[in-house]
TORMARRO-696862 format. One record per residue (C-alpha): x, y, z; residue in one letter. Coordinates in steps of 0.1 Angstrom, whole numbers, padded with zeros to 4 digits, always signed. Last residue first. Layout:
BEGIN
XYZA...
//
This chain:
BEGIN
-0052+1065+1330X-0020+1049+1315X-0012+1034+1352X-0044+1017+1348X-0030+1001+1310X-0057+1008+1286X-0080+0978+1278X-0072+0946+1251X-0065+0922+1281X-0027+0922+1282X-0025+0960+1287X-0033+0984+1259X-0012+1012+1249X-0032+1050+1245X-0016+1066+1268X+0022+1050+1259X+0008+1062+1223X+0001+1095+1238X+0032+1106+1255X+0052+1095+1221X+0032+1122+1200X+0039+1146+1230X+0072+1142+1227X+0078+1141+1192X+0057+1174+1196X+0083+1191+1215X+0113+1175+1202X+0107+1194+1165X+0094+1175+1140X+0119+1175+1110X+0095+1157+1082X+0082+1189+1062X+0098+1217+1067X+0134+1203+1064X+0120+1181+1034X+0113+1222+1021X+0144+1229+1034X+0164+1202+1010X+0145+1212+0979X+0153+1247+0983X+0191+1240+0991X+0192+1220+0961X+0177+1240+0937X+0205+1270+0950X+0236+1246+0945X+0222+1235+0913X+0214+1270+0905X+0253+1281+0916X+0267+1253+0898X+0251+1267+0862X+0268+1303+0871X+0301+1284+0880X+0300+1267+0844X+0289+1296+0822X+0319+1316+0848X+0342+1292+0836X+0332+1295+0795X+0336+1338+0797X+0366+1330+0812X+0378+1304+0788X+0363+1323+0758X+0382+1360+0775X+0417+1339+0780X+0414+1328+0745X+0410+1365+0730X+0437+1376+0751X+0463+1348+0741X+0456+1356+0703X+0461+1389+0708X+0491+1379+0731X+0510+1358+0709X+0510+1320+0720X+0532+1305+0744X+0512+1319+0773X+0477+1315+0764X+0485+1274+0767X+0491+1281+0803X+0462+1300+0812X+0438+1280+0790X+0447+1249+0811X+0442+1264+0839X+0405+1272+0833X+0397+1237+0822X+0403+1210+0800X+0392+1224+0766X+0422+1251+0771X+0448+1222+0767X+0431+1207+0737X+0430+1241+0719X+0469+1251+0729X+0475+1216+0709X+0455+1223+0682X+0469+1254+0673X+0447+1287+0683X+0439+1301+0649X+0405+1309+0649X+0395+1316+0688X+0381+1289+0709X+0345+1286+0720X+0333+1270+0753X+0300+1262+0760X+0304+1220+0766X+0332+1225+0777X+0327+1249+0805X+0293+1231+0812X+0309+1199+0817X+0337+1210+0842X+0311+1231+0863X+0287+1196+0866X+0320+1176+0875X+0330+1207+0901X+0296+1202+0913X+0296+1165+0920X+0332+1163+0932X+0331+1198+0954X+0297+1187+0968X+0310+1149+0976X+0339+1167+0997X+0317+1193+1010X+0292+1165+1020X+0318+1142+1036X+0332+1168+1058X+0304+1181+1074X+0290+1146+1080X+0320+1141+1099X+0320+1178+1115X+0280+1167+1125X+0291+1133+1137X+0319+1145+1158X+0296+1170+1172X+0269+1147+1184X+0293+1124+1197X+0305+1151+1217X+0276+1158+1228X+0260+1128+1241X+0255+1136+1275X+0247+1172+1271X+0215+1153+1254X+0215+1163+1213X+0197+1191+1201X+0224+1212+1208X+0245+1199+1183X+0223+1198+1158X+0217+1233+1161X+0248+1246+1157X+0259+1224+1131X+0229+1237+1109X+0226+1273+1120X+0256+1283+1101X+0242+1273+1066X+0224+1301+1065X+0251+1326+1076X+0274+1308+1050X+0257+1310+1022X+0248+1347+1030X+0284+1358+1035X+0293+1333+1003X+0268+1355+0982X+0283+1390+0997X+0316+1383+0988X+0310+1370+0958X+0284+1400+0946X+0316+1426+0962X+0339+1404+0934X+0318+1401+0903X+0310+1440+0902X+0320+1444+0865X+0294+1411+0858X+0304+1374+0860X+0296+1375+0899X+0257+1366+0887X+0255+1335+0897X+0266+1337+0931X+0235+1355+0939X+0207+1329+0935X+0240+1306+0957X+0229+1337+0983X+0194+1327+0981X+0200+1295+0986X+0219+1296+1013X+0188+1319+1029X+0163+1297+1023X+0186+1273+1042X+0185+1293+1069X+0150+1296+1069X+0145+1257+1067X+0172+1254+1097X+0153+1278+1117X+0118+1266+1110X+0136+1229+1121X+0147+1238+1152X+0117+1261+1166X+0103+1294+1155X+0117+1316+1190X+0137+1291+1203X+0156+1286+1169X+0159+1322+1165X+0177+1324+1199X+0198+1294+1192X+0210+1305+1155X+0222+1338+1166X+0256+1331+1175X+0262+1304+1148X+0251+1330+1123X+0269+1361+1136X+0304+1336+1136X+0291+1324+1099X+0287+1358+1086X+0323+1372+1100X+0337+1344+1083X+0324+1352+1051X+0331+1386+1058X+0368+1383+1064X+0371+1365+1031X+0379+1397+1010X+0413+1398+1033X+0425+1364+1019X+0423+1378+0981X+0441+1410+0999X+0467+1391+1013X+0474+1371+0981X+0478+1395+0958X+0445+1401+0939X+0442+1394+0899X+0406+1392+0894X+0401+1358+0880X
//
């Protein structure tokens, strides 16, 4: 979309990673400051208001509103394998990790499907063609981004120009609709975080006083309960 060589499109992702190395790094203090799960819900308030952001990179400063919406995805969603992680016994680890990078893994594979699906609609469903694009040209630029590219090159380049600007225009419809989805999701998701992740501490005490509260065979608390 903006026309970067390679190194520089590559260099305009040091600040995402920058964000998710400060994220990870900080994650633990916050977290035993306001607990686990206030920490994951603020992060994800966070992620969501950075997808807020990404919906607005169509505009002249599209690029610095990327880079600063996946910076803020990504240092709210840092706190979630961190966490997890150390939540589990030093015992159990590595199983811990393994399940968070495999749960990792199946969610940004099942997010790129279901969101790319919902971008894909959108873009079709909103785009308009130029008069005079030949049928052919018009069936190729229905099916995506790249399809407009290619089918802008064999035709003259008023008429390429003008079809390059619908499918644009159409893509960043799409991306801006994927970017609410992403954001309403992230909501609803640390609002259930808020809700029904008890932190350790008061599972613990919770289980301390059902094993107070057990009766013994004959209906009364248990002497070693006492």
């Amino acid at each position: 979309m903006q026309g970067l060589p390679p190194i520089w499109a590559g260099l305009w992702m040091a600040p995402y990673a920058v964000a998710d190395i400060v994220g990870a790094m900080i994650a633990p203090a916050v977290a035993a400051k306001l607990s686990a799960d206030r920490t994951i819900a603020l992060g994800l308030l966070v992620a969501a208001i950075g997808f807020a952001v990404f919906t607005q990179v169509g505009g002249e400063e599209g690029l610095v509103l990327g880079i600063v919406a996946s910076a803020l995805i990504t240092f709210g969603l840092s706190p979630l394998m961190v966490l997890v992680i150390a939540a589990a016994p030093r015992e159990r680890s590595g199983s811990a990790s393994a399940m968070s990078e495999t749960c990792s893994e199946l969610g940004m594979a099942m997010g790129v499907a279901t969101l790319g699906a919902v971008g894909t609609a959108v873009y079709r469903s909103v785009i308009e063609l130029p008069g005079g694009v030949p049928d052919e040209a018009a069936e190729e630029a229905r099916e995506g981004l790249p399809g407009a590219a290619a089918a802008a090159e064999d035709l003259p380049p008023d008429l390429a120009g003008d079809l390059l600007a619908a499918a644009q225009n159409a893509f960043m419809t799409g991306l801006s609709a994927v970017g609410w989805a992403s954001a309403a999701t992230a909501l609803g998701i640390a609002v259930l975080t808020s809700l029904f992740l008890q932190p350790r501490a008061e599972q613990a005490e919770d289980g301390d006083e059902g094993a107070a509260a057990e009766p013994g065979r004959d209906g009364e608390v248990r002497a070693e309960d006492r």
